[in-house]
C-alpha atoms as one frame of an Amber mdcrd trajectory, in Angstrom:
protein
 -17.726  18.607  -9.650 -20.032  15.660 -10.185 -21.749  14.430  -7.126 -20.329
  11.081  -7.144 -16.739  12.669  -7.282 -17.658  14.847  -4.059 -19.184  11.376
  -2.241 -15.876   9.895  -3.501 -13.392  12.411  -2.151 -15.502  12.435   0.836
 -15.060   8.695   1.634 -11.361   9.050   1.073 -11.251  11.199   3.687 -13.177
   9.575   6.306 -11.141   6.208   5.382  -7.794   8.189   5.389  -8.698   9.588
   8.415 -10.087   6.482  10.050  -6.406   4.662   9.075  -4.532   7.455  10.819
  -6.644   7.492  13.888  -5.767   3.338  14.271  -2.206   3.828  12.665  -0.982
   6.370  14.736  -1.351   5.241  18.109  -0.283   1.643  17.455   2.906   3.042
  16.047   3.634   5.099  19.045   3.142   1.657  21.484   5.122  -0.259  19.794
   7.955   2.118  19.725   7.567   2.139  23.313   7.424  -1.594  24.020   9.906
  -2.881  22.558   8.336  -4.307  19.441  11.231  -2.418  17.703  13.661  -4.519
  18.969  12.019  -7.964  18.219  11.550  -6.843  14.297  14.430  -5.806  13.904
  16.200  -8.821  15.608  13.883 -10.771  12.701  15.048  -8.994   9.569  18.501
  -9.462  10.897  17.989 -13.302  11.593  16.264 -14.172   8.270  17.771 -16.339
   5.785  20.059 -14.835   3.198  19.323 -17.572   0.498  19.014 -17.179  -3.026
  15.417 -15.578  -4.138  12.906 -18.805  -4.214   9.916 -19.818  -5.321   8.048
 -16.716  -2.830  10.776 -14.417  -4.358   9.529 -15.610  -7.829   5.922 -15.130
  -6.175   6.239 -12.060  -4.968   8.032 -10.168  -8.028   4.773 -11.681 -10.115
   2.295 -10.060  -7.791   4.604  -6.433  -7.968   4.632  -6.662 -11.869   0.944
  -7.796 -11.937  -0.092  -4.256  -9.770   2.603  -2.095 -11.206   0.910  -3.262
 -14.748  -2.788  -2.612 -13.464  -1.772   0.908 -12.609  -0.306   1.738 -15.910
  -3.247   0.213 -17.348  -5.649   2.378 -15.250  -3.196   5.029 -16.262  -3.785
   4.952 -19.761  -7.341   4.355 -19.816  -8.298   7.310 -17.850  -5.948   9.247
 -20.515  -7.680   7.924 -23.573 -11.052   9.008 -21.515 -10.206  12.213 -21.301
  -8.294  12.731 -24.698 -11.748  12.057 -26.390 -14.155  14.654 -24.533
């Protein structure tokens, strides 16, 4: 394994690790404070309209990351197809 791939993988893990360590404990207080209940109380109370201009927004920005993954997909393919 290349050294850049080993300082890669490496950095993953101190970032992974470094999103649990915050993730984790602000999950468990706001199960316990009642955050829970206030979400939930707003996805139950939000408009039920028809999709929108932010639906229209939103279902752009999925289709423009969805695509960039494919895209990254295939090009690391072709890479390796050629060696």
């Amino acid at each position: 394994m290349s050294s850049a791939a080993k300082w890669w993988s490496r950095l993953g893990a101190v970032v992974t690790g470094a999103v649990l360590t915050l993730v984790v404990p602000v999950h468990a207080w706001a199960a316990s404070n009642g955050v829970s209940e206030v979400a939930l109380e707003a996805a139950r109370s939000r408009r039920r309209g028809g999709f929108g201009f932010f639906g229209i927004l939103s279902l752009l920005c999925c289709l423009v990351v969805v695509g960039g993954i494919v895209l990254a997909v295939i090009l690391i393919s072709r890479n390796r197809k050629r060696r």
